[in-house]
Phi, psi and omega in degrees: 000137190273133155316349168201121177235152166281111184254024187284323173278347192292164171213116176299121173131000197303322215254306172207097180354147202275154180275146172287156169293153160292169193256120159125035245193123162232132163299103176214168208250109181280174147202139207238142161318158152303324189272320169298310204295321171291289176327279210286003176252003174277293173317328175284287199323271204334311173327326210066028157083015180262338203230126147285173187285312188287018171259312167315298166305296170310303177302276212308356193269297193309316181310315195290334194287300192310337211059019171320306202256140176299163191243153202313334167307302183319304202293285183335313194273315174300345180259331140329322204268319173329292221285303204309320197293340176271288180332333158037000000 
């Protein structure tokens, strides 16, 4: 067995095919806080491996793109109206 071997010559696919990109799927390159990127690779454990972390990471961009999640004024301005209406 060598201590170093050279793959400078390999061609990826020889052995077990290259996976196709998926369709609608673009490669590009992010850059993420440390504490996000870490919520959604907590949240992928946690699935037990059935959600990656970038499926995750996607559904939430889009609920926000969709406008799914309420935007912060909304939420904000319904729990005043909660506390004034108890406070009463």
């Amino acid at each position: 067995m060598k201590h170093r071997y050279d793959f400078s010559k390999g061609k990826r696919g020889r052995i077990v095919p290259a996976q196709p990109e998926p369709r609608g799927k673009v490669r590009i390159t992010i850059r993420l806080d440390e504490d996000v990127l870490g919520y959604f690779l907590k949240q992928a454990d946690a699935s037990g491996g059935a959600v990656g972390y970038q499926t995750l990471i996607n559904d939430t961009l889009r609920q926000v793109v969709e406008g799914a999640v309420p935007k912060f004024e909304e939420t904000l301005r319904r729990i005043l109206r909660e506390e004034l209406k108890a406070t009463g």
